[in-house]
N, C-alpha and C positions, 0 to 999 in steps of 0.2 A: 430630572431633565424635563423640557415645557414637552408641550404633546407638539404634534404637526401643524395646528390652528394657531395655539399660541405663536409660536417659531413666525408663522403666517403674518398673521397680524405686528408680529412687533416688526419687522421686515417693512413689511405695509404703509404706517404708523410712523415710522421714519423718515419717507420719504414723500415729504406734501405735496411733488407735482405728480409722484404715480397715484397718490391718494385725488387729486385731481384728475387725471385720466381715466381713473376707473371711474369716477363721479359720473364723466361726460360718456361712460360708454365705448370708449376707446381701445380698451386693453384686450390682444387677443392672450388667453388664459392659459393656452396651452405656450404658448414662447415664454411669456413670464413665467410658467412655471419652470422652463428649462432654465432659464435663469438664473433665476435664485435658488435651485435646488440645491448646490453644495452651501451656500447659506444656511439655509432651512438645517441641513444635513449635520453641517456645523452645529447649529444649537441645538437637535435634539440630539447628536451625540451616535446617530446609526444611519446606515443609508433609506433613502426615501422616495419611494415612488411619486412620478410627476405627476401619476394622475390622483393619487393624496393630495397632491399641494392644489392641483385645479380644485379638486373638491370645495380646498380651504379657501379659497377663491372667491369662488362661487357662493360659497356660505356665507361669508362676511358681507358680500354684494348685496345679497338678498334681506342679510342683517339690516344691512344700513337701507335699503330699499324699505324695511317691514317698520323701520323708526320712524313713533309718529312726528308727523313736518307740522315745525312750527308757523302759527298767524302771525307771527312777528311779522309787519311792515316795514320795510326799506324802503320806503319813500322818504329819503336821504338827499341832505343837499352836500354840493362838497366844494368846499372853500379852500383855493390855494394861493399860498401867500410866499415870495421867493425873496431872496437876498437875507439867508441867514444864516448864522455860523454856530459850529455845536463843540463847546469845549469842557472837555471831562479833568478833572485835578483830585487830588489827593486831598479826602475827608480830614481836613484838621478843626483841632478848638478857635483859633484863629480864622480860618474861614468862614466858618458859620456864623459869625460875630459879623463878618462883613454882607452877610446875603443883606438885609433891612436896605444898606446903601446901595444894592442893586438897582433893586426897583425903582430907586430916584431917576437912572437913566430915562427909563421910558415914560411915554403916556400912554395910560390905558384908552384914556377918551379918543385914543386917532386908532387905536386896534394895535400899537405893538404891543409883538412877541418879547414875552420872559416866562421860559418855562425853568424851571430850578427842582433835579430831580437828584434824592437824596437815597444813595445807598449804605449798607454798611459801613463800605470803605471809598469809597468814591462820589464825587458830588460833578454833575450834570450841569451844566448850564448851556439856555437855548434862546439866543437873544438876534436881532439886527445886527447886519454887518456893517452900518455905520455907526452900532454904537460900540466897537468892539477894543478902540483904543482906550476909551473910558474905564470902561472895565477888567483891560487889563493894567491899567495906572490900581484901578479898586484891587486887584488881585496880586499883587507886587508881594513877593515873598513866598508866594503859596507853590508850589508845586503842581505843574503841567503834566497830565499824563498827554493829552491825544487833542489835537484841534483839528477841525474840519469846514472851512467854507464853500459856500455856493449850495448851500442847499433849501428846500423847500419843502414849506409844512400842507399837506392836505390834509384837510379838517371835514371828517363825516359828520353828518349831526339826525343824532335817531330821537325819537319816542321816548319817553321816558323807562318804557320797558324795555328798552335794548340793556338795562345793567343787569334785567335777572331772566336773560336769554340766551341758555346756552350755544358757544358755538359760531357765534357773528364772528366775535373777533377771529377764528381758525380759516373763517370761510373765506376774510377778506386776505388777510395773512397770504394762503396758501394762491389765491388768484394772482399777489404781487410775486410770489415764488414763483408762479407758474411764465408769469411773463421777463422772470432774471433781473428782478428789481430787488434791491438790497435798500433795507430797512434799518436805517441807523440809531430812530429812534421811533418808542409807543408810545401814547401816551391816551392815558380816558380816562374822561371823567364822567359825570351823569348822564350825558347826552351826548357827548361827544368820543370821539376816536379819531386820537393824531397822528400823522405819521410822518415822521422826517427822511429825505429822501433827498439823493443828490437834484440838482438841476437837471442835468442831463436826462434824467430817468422821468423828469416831470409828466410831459404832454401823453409818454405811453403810459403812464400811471394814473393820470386821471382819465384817461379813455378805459382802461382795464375796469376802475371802479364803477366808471359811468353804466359801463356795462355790466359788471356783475349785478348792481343797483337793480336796471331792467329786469334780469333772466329772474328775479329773487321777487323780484314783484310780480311777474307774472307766472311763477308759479304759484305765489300767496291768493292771487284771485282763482287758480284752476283749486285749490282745496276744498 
C-alpha cells in the first residue's frame, strides 16, 4: 500500500487547477485535507488522520517552494491565427500516400496552417477552413473519425532553450485548465508551442497566456 505522501501527492498531481491553487497560495490545508481524506483513506487502504494529510500538504509545498526555479526566459511572443478546422481519420496505407498532395493546398509564403500529426492509429490534420472542401475531395475513401471547426491556433514562441526546460509546457497547460479552456490540439517544435483551441475560448486564452508570460518573467528577474 503507498504511504500517506504518496496517496497525497498522486491526489494532488491529478488535479492541475488544485495543483494551480496551491501554486498561488490559495489552498486552506486543513478543508482540503477534509476533503480528500476518504480518498487518501482509499488508497492507503486504513483510516487517516487529517492532520497526516495537512502535514502531506504542507511538505509537498515546501518541496516545490525548495525546487530550484529556473532562468528560463518567457519573453514570448503569441501569435493567433483563427478560421481553422481540425480533422482526425483512420491511419491507413492509402492515406499516407495522399499526405505529399496536402500540402499543394496551401502556401507556406502567405503563413497558412497544415499541421499533419501522425499517430499509431490515427492521423490529424490541421488546415484552413477554406481549404477544407479541397481536402476532403483529397481524402474521399478514407475514413472520418471526428471533425471540428472554428478553431484557433496560438502560437508561443520561446528561446531556443525552452526544449530542454522542464516544466513550461505543464505550466502553460495547467494556466488554460485553470481558466476551463479545452485544448484540442499540442503541438511543439523547437521554439515554438501550439495550441488549438475553439474560437470562442480565443480572447480569454490569449489574455491567460499574456499573463502568465508577465508573472513568469518577473519572477526570472526577482532570481
Amino acid at each position: 500500500m503507498p504511504t500517506i505522501s504518496h496517496a497525497v501527492q498522486v491526489f494532488v498531481r491529478a488535479k492541475p487547477m488544485l495543483q494551480e491553487a496551491m501554486a498561488q497560495g490559495i489552498v486552506n490545508y486543513a478543508n482540503l485535507a477534509e476533503q480528500i481524506q476518504p480518498s487518501v483513506e482509499k488508497m492507503v487502504g486504513k483510516p487517516v488522520e487529517q492532520s497526516a494529510i495537512v502535514m502531506s500538504l504542507r511538505r509537498m509545498d515546501q518541496q516545490e517552494q525548495q525546487h530550484p526555479r529556473t532562468r528560463f526566459r518567457w519573453n514570448s511572443e503569441i501569435l493567433m491565427k483563427s478560421g481553422l478546422c481540425d480533422i482526425t481519420l483512420v491511419r491507413s496505407p492509402s492515406l499516407l500516400t495522399k499526405i505529399k498532395r496536402m500540402y499543394d493546398l496551401i502556401d507556406p509564403e502567405k503563413g497558412e496552417t497544415l499541421n499533419i500529426i501522425q499517430g499509431n492509429y490515427e492521423v490529424t490534420i490541421i488546415i484552413g477552413e477554406r481549404h477544407l472542401p479541397k481536402l476532403l475531395k483529397i481524402l474521399e475513401g478514407e475514413k472520418v473519425i471526428n471533425k471540428e471547426k472554428g478553431l484557433v491556433a496560438l502560437t508561443m514562441s520561446f528561446a531556443k532553450d525552452f526544449l530542454y526546460t522542464p516544466g513550461i509546457l505543464a505550466k502553460v497547460t495547467r494556466r488554460l485548465a485553470w481558466e476551463h479552456i479545452n485544448v484540442f490540439e499540442n503541438i511543439s517544435t523547437l521554439t515554438e508551442m501550439i495550441f488549438i483551441i475553439h474560437q470562442k475560448d480565443a480572447l480569454r486564452a490569449y489574455t491567460a497566456l499574456e499573463q502568465l508570460i508577465e508573472e513568469q518573467d518577473h519572477e526570472t528577474r526577482d532570481i
